[in-house]
C-alpha positions in Angstrom: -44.6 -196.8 -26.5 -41.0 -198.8 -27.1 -37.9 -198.2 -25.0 -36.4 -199.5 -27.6 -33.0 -197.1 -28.5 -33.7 -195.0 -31.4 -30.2 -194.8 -32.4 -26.5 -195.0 -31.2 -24.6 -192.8 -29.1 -20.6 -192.4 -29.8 -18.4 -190.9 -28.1 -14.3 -189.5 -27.9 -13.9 -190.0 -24.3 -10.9 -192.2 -24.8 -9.0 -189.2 -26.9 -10.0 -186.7 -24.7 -8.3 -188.2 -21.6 -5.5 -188.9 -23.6 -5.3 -185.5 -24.9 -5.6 -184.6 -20.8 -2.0 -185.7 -19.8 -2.9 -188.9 -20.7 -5.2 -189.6 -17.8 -6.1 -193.0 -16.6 -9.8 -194.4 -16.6 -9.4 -194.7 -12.7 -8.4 -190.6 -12.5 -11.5 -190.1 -14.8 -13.3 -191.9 -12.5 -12.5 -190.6 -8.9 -12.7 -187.2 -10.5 -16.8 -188.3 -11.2 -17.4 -190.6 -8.4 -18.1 -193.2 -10.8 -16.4 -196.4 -10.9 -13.4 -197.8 -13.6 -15.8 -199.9 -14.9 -18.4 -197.6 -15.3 -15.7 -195.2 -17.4 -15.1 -197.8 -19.5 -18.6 -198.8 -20.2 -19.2 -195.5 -21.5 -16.0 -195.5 -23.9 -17.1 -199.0 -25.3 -21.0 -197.7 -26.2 -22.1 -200.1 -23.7 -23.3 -197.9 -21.5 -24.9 -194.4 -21.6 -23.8 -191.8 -18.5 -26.5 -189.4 -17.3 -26.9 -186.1 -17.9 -24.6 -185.0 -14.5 -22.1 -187.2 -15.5 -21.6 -185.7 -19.4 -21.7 -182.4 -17.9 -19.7 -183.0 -15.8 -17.2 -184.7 -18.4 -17.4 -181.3 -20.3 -16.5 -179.2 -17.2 -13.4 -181.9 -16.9 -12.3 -181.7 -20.4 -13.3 -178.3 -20.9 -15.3 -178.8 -24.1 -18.7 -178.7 -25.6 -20.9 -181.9 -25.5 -20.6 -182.4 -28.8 -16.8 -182.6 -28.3 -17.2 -185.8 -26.7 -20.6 -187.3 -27.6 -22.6 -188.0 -31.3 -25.5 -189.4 -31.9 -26.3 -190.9 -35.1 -30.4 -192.1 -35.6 -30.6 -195.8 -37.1 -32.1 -194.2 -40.0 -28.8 -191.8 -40.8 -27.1 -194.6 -40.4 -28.8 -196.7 -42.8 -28.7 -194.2 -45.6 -25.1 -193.9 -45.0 -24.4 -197.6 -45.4 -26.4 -197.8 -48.7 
């Protein structure tokens, strides 16, 4: 079976720290115990965070998920281009 990604995973993490006293990557980051870097992989879709992590991100931001990740298939996102 392929490992190839199904689909794309977006997210709102740059609004939501910004909508949390306007807190810096490097905050985010200490708060996680994850690296600037790593923070903004995640905001750029270059990078997807475990499970912990978004969990944890929800428990920061205190929100759903779904507040701060989407996930569109490559099929939906065909259709929607068409």
């Amino acid at each position: 079976m392929s490992k190839k990604a199904k689909g794309i995973i977006s997210n709102q993490l740059r609004k939501k720290r910004f909508e949390k006293d306007e807190m810096t990557q490097q905050e985010l980051a200490k708060a996680l115990g994850i690296t600037r870097q790593t923070i903004a992989a995640i905001e750029a879709g270059k990078y997807s965070p475990s499970l912990e992590i978004a969990f944890c991100l929800t428990d920061i931001f205190e929100t759903s998920l779904d507040e701060i990740f989407q996930w569109q298939s490559y099929q939906e996102n065909a259709e929607q281009t068409k």
